[in-house]
C-alpha positions in Angstrom: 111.0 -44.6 -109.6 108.1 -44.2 -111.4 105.6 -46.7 -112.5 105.9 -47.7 -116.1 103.5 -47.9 -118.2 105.1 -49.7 -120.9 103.3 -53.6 -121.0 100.0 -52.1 -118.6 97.6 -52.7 -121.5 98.6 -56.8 -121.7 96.3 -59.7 -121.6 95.6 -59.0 -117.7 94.4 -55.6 -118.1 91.5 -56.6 -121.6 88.8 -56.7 -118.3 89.5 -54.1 -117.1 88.8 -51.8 -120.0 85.8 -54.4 -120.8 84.2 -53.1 -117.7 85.0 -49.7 -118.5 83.4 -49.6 -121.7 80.5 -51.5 -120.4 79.8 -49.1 -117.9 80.4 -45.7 -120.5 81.1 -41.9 -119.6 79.5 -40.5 -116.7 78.2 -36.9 -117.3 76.1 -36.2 -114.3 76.8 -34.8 -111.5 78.9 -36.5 -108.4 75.7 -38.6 -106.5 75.7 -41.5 -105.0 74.6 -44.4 -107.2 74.4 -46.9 -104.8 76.8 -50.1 -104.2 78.8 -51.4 -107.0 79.8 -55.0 -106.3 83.7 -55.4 -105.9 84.5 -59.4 -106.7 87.8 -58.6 -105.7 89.7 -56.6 -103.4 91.2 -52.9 -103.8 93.3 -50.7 -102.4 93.0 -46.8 -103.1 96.2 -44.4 -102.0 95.3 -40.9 -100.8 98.8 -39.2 -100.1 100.5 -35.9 -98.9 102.7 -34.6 -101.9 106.6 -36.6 -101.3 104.9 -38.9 -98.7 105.8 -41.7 -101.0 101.9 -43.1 -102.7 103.3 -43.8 -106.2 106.0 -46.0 -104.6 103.9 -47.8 -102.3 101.8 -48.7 -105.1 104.6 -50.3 -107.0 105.7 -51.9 -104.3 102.5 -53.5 -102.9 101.7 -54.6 -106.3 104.9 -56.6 -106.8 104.6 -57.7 -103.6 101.0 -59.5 -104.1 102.0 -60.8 -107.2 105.1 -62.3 -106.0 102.7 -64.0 -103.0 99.1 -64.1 -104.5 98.4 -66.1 -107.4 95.3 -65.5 -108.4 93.0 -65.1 -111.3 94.5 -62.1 -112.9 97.9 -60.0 -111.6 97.1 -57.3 -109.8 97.9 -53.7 -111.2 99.0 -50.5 -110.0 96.9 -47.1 -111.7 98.5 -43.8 -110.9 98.1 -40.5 -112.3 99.8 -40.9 -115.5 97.6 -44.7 -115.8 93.8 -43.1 -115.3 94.7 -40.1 -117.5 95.8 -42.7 -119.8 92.1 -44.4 -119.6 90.5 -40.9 -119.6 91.8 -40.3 -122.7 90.3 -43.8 -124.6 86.7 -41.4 -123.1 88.1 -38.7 -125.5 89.5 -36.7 -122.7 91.9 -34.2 -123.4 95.1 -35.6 -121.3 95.8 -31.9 -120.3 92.1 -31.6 -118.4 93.0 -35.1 -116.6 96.5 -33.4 -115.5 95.5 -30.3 -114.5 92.6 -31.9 -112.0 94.2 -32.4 -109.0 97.7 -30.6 -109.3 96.1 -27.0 -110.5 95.3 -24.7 -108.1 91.4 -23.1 -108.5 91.3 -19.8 -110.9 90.5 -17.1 -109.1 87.0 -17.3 -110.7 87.0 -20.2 -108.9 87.6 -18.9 -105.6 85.2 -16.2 -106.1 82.5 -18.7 -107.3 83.6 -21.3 -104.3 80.2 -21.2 -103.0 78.0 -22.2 -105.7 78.0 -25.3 -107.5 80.8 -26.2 -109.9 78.7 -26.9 -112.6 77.3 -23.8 -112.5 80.2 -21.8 -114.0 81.5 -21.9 -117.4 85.4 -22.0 -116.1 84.6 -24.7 -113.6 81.9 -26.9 -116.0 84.4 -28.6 -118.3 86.6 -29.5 -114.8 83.7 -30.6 -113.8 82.8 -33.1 -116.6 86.4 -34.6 -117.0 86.4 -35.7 -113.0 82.7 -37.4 -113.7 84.4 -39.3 -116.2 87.8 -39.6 -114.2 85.4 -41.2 -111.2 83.2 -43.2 -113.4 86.9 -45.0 -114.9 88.2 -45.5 -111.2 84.6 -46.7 -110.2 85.2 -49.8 -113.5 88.8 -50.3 -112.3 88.0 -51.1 -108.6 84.7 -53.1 -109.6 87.1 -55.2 -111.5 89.1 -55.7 -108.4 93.8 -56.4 -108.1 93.9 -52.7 -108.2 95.7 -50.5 -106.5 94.5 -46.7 -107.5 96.5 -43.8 -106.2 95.3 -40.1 -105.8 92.2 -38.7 -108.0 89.7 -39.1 -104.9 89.5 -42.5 -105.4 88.7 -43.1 -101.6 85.5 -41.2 -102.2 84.5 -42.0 -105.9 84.6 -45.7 -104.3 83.6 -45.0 -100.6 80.2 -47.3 -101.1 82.2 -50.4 -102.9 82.9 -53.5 -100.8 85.7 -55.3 -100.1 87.9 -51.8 -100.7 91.2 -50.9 -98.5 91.5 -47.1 -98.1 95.1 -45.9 -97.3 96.1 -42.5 -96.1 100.2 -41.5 -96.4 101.2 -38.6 -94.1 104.9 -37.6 -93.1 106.0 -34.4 -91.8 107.0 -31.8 -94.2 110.7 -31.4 -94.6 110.4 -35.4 -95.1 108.4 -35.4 -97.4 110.9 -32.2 -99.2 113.6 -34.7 -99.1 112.4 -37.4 -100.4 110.7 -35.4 -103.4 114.0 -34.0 -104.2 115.5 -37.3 -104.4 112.5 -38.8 -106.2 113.1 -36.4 -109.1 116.5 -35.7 -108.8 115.7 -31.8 -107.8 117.5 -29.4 -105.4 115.3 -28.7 -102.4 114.2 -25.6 -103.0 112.8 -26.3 -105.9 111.1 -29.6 -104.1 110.0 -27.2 -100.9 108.2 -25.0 -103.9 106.8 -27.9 -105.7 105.6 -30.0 -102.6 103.8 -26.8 -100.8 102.1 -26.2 -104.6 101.2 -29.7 -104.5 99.9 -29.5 -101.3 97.6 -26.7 -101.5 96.4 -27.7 -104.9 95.2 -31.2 -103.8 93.5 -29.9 -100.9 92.0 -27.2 -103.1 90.6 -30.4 -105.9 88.6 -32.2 -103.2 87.3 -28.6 -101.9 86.1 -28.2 -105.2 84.7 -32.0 -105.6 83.6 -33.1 -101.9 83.4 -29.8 -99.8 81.3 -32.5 -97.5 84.4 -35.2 -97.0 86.9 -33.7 -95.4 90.0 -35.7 -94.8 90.2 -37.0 -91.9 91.0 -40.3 -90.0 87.8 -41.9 -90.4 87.5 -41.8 -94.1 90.5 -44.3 -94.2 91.1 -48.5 -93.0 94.6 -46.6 -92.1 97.0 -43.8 -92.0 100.6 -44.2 -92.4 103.7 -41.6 -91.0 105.9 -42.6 -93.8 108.4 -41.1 -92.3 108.1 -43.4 -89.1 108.1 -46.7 -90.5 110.0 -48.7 -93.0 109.3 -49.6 -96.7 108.7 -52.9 -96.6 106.9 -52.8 -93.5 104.5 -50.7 -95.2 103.9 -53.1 -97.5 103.4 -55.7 -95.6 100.8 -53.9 -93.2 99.1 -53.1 -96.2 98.9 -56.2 -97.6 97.7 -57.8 -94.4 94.5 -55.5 -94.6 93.3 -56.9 -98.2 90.5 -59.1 -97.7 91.0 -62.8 -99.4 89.0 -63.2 -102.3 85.7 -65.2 -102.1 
């Protein structure tokens, strides 16, 4: 079930967009600019497609709200959530879609070795994912977040008092529980996951050809497919560092 939006933009959520304005639209390239200060804890989700991220993040948010009082709810901000912000930057909500679940033109693939924003077809790309990173930079520096996908674990490698989770299962999983998800034969969920699949590994060739996936860029990665729901949640939840 996905996450609805409907109610995100309540009382809770007014600093969150404070420090988003307050920190405005990136348009540089992808450095490093040093530590931002995280008050509170985050959680970023990186996930293989039908491994389950958007559902963790649901559930890991009602799950800290049901047991962490604190002093704002914490909130989960998937796709459809930061293109929503992206667009309050004057983003064009198809450039935010197309980001991470496109694959690369072949102009792209030609041009793979030079810099992104070297190329007319790649520039604009280029531009919206500065702003994309600069919005999940103001949501985890508020803190109660849970971000899925986007390359969150990089755009906020250098923040403290992060939680980076990985979501893995094995393939024909991960079919299944996509068709189910959206209600889809699986054949059309084998098509749609492999797309997925390529694409997303394709988006952070294009953004960090230096940060490869692997183990080490995460606090944990998770078989989905080998352990339960809840106990998910709860693992996760365990890791989050109590606020000072």
């Amino acid at each position: 079930m996905p996450i609805s939006l409907e109610g995100v933009f309540s009382s809770h959520s007014k600093p969150i967009l404070a420090a988003i304005r307050s920190i405005g639209v990136a348009g540089a390239p992808l450095i490093d600019r040093g530590p931002a200060t995280a008050v509170m804890p985050f959680v970023t989700i990186s996930r293989e497609a039908g491994a389950g991220g958007v559902t963790l993040a649901q559930r890991l948010v009602e799950h800290l709200n049901r047991h962490d009082l604190g002093e704002h709810p914490w909130s989960a901000w998937d796709r459809e959530l930061v293109q929503k912000v992206a667009r309050d930057h004057h983003i064009d909500q198809t450039l935010v879609d197309a980001l991470e679940d496109r694959g690369p033109t072949w102009i792209e693939e030609l041009l793979g070795g030079m810099r992104v924003s070297e190329t007319p077809e790649t520039a604009s790309e280029f531009r919206v994912y500065c702003r994309t990173a600069t919005t999940i930079r103001a949501i985890a520096q508020v803190g109660r977040c849970v971000i899925v996908g986007r390359g969150g674990v990089f755009v906020t490698a250098n923040m403290p008092r992060g939680i980076h989770i990985r979501l893995v299962a094995p393939l024909d999983f991960r079919i299944r529980n996509y068709a189910a998800i959206f209600n889809m034969s699986l054949a059309d969920a084998d098509a749609r996951v492999k797309d997925l699949d390529q694409n997303r590994a394709a988006f952070y060739r294009r953004h960090w050809p230096k940060r490869p996936l692997t183990p080490e860029s995460f606090t944990a990665t998770f078989n989905t497919a080998s352990i339960g729901e809840q106990e998910l949640v709860e693992a996760v939840a365990a890791m989050i560092p109590r606020e000072r």
